[in-house]
Biopython code that builds the backbone (N, CA, C, O; Angstrom):
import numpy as np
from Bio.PDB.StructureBuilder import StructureBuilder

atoms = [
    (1, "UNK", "N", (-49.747, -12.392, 62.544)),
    (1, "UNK", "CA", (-50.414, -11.156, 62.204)),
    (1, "UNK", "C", (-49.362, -10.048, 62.073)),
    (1, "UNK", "O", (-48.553, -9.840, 62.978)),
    (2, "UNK", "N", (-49.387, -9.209, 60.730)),
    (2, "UNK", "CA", (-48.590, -8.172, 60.903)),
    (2, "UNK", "C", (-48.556, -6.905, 61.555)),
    (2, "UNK", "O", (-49.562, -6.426, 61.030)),
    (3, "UNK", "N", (-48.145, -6.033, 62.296)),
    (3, "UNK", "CA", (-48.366, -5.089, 62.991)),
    (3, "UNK", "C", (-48.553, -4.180, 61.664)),
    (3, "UNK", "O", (-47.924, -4.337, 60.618)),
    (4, "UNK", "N", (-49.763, -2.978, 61.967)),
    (4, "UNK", "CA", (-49.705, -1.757, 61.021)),
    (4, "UNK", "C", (-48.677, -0.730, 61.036)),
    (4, "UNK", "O", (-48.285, -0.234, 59.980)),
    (5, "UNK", "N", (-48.199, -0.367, 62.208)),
    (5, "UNK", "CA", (-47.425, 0.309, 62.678)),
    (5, "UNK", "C", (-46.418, 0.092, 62.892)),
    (5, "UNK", "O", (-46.249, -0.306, 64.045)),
    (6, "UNK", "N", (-45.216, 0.185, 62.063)),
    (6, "UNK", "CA", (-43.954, -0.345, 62.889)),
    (6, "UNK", "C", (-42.899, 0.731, 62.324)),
    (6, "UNK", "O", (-43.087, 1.453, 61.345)),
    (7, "UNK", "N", (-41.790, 0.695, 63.109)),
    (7, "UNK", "CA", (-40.172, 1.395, 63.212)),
    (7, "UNK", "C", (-40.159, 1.246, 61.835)),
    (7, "UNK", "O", (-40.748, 0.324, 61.271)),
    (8, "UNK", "N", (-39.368, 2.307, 61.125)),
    (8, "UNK", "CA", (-38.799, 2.235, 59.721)),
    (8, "UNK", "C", (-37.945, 3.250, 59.656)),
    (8, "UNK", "O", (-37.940, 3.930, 60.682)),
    (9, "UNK", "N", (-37.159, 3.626, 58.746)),
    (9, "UNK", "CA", (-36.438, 4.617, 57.900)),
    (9, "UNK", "C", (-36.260, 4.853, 56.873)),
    (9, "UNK", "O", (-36.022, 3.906, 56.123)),
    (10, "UNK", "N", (-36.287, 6.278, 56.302)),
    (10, "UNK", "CA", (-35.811, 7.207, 55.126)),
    (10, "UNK", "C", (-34.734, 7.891, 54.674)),
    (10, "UNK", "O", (-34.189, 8.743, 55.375)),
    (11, "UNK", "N", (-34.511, 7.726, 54.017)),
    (11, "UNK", "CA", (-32.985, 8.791, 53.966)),
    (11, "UNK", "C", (-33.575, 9.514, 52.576)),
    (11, "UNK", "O", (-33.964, 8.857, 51.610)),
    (12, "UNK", "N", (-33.576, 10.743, 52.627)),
    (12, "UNK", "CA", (-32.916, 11.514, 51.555)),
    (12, "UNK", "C", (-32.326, 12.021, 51.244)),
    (12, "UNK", "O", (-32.613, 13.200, 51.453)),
    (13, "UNK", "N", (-30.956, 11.814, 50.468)),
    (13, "UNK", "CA", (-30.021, 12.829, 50.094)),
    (13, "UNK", "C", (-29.894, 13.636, 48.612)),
    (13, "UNK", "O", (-30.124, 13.272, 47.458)),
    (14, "UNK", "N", (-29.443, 14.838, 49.164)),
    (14, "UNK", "CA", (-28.824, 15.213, 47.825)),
    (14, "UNK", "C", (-27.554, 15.146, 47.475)),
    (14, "UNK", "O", (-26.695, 15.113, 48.356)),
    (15, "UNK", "N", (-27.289, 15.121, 46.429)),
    (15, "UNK", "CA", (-25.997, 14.932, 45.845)),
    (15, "UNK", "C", (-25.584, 16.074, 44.670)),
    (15, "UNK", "O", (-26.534, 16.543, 44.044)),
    (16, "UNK", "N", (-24.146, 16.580, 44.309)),
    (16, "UNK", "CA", (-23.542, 17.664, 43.261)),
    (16, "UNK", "C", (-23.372, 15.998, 42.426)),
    (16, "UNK", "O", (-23.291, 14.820, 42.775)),
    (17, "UNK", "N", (-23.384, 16.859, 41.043)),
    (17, "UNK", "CA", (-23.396, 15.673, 39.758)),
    (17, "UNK", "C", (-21.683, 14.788, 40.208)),
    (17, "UNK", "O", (-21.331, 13.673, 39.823)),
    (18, "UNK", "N", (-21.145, 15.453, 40.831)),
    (18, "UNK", "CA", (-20.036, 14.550, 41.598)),
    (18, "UNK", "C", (-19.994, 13.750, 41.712)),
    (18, "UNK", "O", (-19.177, 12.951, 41.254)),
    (19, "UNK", "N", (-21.387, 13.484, 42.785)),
    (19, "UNK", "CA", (-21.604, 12.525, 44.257)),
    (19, "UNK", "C", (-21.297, 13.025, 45.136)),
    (19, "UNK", "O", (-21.453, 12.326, 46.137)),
    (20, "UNK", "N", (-20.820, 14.158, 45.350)),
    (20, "UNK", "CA", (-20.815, 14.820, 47.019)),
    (20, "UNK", "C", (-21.935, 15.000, 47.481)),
    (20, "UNK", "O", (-22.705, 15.823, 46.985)),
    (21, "UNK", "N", (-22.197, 14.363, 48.378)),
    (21, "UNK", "CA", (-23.504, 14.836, 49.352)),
    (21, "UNK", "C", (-23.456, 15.950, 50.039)),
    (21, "UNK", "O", (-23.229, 16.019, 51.247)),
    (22, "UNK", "N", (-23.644, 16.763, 49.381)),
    (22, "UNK", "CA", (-24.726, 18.145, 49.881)),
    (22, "UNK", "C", (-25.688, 17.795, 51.073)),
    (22, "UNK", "O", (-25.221, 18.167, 52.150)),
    (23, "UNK", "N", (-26.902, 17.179, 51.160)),
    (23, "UNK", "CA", (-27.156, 16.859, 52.379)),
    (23, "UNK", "C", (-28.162, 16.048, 52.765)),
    (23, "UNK", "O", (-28.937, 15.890, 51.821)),
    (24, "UNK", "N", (-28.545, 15.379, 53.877)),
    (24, "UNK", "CA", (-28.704, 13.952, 54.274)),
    (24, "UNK", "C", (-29.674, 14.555, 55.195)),
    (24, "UNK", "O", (-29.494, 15.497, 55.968)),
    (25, "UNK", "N", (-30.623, 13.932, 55.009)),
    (25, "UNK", "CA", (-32.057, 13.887, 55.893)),
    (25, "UNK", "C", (-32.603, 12.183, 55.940)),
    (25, "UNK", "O", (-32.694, 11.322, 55.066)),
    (26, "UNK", "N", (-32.862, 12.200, 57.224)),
    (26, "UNK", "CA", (-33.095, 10.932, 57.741)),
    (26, "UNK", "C", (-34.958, 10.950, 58.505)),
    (26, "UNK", "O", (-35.245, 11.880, 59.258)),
    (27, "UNK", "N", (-35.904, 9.980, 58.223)),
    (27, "UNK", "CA", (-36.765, 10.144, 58.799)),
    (27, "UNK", "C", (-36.598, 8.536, 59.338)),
    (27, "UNK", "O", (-36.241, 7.585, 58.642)),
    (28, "UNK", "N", (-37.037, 8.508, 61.087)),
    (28, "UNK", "CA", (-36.441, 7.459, 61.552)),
    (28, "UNK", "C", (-37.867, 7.155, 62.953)),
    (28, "UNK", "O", (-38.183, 7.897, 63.883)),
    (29, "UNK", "N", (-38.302, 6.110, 62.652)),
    (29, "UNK", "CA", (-39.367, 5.883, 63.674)),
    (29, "UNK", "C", (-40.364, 5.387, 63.033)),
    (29, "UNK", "O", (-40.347, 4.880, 61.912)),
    (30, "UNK", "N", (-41.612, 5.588, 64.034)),
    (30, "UNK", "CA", (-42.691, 5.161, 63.216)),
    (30, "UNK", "C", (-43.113, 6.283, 62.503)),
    (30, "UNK", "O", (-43.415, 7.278, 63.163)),
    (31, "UNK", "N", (-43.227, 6.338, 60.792)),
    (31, "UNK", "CA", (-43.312, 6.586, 60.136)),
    (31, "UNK", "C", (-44.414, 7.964, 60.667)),
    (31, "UNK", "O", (-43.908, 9.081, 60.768)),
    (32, "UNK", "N", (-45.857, 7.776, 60.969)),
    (32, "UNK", "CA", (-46.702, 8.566, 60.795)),
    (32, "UNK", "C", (-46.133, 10.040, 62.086)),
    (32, "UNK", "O", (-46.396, 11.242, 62.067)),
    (33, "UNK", "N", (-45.505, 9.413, 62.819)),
    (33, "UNK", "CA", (-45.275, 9.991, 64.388)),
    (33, "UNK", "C", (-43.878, 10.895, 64.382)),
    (33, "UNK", "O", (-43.315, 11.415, 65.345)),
    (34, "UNK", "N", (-43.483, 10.910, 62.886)),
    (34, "UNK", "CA", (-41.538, 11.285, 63.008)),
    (34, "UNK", "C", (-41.472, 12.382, 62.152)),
    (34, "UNK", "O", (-42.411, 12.689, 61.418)),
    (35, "UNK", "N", (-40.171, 13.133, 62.212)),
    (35, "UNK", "CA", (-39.600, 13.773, 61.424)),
    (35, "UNK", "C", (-38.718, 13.869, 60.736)),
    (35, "UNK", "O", (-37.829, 13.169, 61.222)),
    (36, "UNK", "N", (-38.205, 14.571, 59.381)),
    (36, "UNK", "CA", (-37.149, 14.311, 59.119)),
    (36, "UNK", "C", (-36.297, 14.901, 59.709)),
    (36, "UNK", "O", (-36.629, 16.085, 59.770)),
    (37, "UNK", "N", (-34.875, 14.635, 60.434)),
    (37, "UNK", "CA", (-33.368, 14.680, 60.769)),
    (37, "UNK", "C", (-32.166, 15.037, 59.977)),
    (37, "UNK", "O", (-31.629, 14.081, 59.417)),
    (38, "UNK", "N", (-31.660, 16.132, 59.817)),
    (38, "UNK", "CA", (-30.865, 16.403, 59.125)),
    (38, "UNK", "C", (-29.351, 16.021, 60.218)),
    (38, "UNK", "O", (-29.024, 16.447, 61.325)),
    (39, "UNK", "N", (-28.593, 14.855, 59.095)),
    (39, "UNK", "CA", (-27.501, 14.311, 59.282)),
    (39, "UNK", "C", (-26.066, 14.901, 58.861)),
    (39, "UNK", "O", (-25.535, 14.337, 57.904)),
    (40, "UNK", "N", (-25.342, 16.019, 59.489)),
    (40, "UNK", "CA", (-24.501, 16.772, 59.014)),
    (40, "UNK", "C", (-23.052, 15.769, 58.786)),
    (40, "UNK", "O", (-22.118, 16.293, 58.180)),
    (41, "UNK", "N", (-22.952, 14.823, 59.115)),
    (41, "UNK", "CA", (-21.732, 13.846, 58.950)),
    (41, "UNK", "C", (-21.845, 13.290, 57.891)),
    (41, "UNK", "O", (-20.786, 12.716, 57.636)),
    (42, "UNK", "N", (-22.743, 13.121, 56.950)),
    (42, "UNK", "CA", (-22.733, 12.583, 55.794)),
    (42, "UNK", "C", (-22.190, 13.625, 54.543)),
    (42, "UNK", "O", (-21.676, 13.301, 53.473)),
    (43, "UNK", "N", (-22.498, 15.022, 55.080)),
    (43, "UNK", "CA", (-22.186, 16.154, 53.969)),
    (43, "UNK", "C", (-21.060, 16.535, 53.767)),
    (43, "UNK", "O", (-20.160, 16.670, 54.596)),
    (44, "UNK", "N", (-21.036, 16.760, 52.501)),
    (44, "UNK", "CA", (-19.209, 17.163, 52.234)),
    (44, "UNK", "C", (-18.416, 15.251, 51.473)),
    (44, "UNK", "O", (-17.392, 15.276, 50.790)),
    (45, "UNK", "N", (-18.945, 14.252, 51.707)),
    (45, "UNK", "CA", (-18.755, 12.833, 51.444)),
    (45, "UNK", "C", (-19.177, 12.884, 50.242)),
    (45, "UNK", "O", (-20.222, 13.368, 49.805)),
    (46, "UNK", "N", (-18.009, 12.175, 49.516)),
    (46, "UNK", "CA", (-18.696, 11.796, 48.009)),
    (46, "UNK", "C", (-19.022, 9.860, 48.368)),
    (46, "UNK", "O", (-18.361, 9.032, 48.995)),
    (47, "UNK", "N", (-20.368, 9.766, 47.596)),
    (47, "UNK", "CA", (-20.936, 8.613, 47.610)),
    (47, "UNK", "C", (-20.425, 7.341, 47.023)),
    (47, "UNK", "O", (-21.028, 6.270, 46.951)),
    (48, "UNK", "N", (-19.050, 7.663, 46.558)),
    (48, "UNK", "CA", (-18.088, 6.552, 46.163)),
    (48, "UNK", "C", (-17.065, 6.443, 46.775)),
    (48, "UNK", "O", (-16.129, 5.826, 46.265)),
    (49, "UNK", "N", (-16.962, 6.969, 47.948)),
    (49, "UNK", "CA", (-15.711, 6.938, 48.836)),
    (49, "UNK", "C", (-15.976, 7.296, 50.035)),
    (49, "UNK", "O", (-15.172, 7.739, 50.855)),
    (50, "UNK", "N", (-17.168, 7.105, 50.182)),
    (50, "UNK", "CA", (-17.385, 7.255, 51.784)),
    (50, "UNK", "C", (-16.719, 6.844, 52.934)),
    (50, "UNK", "O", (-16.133, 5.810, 52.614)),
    (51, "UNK", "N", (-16.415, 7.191, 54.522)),
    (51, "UNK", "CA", (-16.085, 6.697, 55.378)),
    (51, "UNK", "C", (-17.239, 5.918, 56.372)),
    (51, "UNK", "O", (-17.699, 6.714, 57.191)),
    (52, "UNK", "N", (-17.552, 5.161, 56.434)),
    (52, "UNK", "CA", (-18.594, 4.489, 56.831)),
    (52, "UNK", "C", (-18.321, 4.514, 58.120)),
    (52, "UNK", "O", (-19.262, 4.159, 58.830)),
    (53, "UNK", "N", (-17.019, 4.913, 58.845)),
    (53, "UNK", "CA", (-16.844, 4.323, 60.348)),
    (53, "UNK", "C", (-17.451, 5.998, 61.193)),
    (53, "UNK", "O", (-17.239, 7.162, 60.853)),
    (54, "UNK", "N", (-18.078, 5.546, 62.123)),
    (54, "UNK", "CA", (-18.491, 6.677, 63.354)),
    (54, "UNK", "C", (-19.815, 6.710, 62.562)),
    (54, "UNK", "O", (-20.549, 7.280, 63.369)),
    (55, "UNK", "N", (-20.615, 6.432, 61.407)),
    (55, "UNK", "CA", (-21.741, 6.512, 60.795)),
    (55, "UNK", "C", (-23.369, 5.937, 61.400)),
    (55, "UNK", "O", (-23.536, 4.718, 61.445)),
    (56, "UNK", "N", (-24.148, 6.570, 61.704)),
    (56, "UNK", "CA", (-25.329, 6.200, 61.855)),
    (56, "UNK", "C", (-25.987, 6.071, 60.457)),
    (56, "UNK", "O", (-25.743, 6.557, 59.353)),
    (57, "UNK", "N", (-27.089, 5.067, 61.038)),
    (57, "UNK", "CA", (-27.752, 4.939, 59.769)),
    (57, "UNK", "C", (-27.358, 4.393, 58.165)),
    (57, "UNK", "O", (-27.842, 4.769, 57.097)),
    (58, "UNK", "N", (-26.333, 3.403, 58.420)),
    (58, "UNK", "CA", (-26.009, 2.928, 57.526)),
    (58, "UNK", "C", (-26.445, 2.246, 56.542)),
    (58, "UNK", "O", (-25.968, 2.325, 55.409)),
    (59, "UNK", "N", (-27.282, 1.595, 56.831)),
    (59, "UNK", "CA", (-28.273, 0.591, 55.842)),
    (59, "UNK", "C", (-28.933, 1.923, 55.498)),
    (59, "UNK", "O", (-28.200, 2.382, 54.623)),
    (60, "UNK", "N", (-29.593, 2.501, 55.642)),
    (60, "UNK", "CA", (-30.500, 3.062, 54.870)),
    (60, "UNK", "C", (-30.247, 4.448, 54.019)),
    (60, "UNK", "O", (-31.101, 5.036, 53.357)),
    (61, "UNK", "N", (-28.757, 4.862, 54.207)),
    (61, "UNK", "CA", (-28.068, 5.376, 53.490)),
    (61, "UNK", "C", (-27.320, 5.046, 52.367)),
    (61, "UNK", "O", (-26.884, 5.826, 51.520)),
    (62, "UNK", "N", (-27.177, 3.620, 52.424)),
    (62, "UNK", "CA", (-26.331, 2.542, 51.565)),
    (62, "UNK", "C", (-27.440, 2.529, 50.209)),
    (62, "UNK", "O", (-27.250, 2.680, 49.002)),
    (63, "UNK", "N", (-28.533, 2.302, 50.935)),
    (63, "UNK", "CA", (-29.772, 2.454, 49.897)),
    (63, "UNK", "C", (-30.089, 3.182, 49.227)),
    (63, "UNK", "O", (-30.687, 2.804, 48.220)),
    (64, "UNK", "N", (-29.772, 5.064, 49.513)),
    (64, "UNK", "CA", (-30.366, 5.602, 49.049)),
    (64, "UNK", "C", (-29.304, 5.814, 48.143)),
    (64, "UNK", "O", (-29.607, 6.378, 47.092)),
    (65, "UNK", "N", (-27.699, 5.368, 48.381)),
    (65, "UNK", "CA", (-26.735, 5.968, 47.526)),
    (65, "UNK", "C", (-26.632, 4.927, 46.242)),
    (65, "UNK", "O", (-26.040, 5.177, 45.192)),
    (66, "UNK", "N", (-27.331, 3.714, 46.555)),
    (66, "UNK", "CA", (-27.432, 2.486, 45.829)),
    (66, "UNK", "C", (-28.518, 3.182, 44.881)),
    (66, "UNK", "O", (-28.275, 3.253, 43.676)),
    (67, "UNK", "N", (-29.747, 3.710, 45.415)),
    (67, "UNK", "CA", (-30.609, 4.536, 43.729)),
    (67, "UNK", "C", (-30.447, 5.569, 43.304)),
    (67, "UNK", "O", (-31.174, 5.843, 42.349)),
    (68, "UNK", "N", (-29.601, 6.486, 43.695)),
    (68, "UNK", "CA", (-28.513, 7.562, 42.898)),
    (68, "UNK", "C", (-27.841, 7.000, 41.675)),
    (68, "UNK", "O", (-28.058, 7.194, 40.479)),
    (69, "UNK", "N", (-26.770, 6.084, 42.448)),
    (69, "UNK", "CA", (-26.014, 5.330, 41.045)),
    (69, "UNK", "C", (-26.710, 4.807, 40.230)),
    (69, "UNK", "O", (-26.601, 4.992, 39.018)),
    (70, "UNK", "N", (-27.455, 4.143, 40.722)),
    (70, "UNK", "CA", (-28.568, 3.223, 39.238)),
    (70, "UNK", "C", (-29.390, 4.966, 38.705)),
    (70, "UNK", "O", (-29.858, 4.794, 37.579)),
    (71, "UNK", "N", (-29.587, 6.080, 39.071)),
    (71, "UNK", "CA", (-30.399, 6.777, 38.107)),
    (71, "UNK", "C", (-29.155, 7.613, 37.420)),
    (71, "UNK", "O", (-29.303, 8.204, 36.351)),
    (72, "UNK", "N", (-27.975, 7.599, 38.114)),
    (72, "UNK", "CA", (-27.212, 8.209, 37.098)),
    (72, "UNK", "C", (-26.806, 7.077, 36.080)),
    (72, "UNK", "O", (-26.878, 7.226, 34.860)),
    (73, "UNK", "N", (-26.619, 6.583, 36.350)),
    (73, "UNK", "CA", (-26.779, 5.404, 35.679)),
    (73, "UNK", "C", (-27.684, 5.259, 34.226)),
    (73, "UNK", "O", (-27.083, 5.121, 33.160)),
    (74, "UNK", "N", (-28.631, 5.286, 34.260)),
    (74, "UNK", "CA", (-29.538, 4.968, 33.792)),
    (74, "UNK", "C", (-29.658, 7.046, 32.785)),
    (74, "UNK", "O", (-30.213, 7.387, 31.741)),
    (75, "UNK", "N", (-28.971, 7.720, 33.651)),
    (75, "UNK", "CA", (-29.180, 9.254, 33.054)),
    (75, "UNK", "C", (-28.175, 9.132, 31.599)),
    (75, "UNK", "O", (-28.346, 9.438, 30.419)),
    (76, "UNK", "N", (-27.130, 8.557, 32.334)),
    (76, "UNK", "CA", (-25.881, 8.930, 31.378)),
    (76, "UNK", "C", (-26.050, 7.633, 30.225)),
    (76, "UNK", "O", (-25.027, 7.702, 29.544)),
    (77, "UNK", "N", (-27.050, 6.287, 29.633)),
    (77, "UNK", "CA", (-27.474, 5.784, 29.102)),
    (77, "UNK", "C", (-28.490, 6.472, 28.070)),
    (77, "UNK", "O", (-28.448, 6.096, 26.898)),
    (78, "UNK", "N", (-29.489, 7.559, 28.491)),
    (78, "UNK", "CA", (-30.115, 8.284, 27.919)),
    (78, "UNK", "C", (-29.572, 9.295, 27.235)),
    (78, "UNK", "O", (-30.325, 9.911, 26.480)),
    (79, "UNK", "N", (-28.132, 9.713, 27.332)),
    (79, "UNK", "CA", (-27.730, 10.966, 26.240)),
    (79, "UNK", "C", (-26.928, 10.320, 25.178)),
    (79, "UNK", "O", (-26.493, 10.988, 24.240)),
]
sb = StructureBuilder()
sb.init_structure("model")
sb.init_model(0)
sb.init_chain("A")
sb.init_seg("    ")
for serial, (resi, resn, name, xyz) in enumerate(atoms, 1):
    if name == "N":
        sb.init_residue(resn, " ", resi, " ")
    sb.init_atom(name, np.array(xyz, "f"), 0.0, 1.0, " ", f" {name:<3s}", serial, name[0])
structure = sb.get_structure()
């Protein structure tokens, strides 16, 4: 049986057309019960050269910088 309720995470970042992350919000818990977390160690990092070491939240930052590239991606295909 699957539980309804369970632990998860969000990340949203913003990014300058760079890839510098401007800034990193994390929502971390059970979803209905949490808030978002603003992550000041991620800001100022461009998303192609990150330092991953001393980093929380890695997987789910990896992710969000993984659908940045695919929409710039996919931006710079469209002009």
């Amino acid at each position: 049986m699957k539980k309804s309720l369970r632990p998860g995470k969000i990340a949203i970042l913003v990014t300058k057309k760079d890839g510098t992350i401007r800034e990193c919000n994390i929502l971390s818990g059970a979803i209905v019960l949490s808030r978002f977390h603003r992550y000041k160690e991620y800001e100022g990092e461009s998303i192609e050269t990150i330092n991953w070491e001393n980093k929380k939240h890695k997987k789910v930052v990896k992710e969000a910088i993984t659908k940045i590239q695919k929409q710039a991606k996919n931006n710079m295909n469209l002009v």
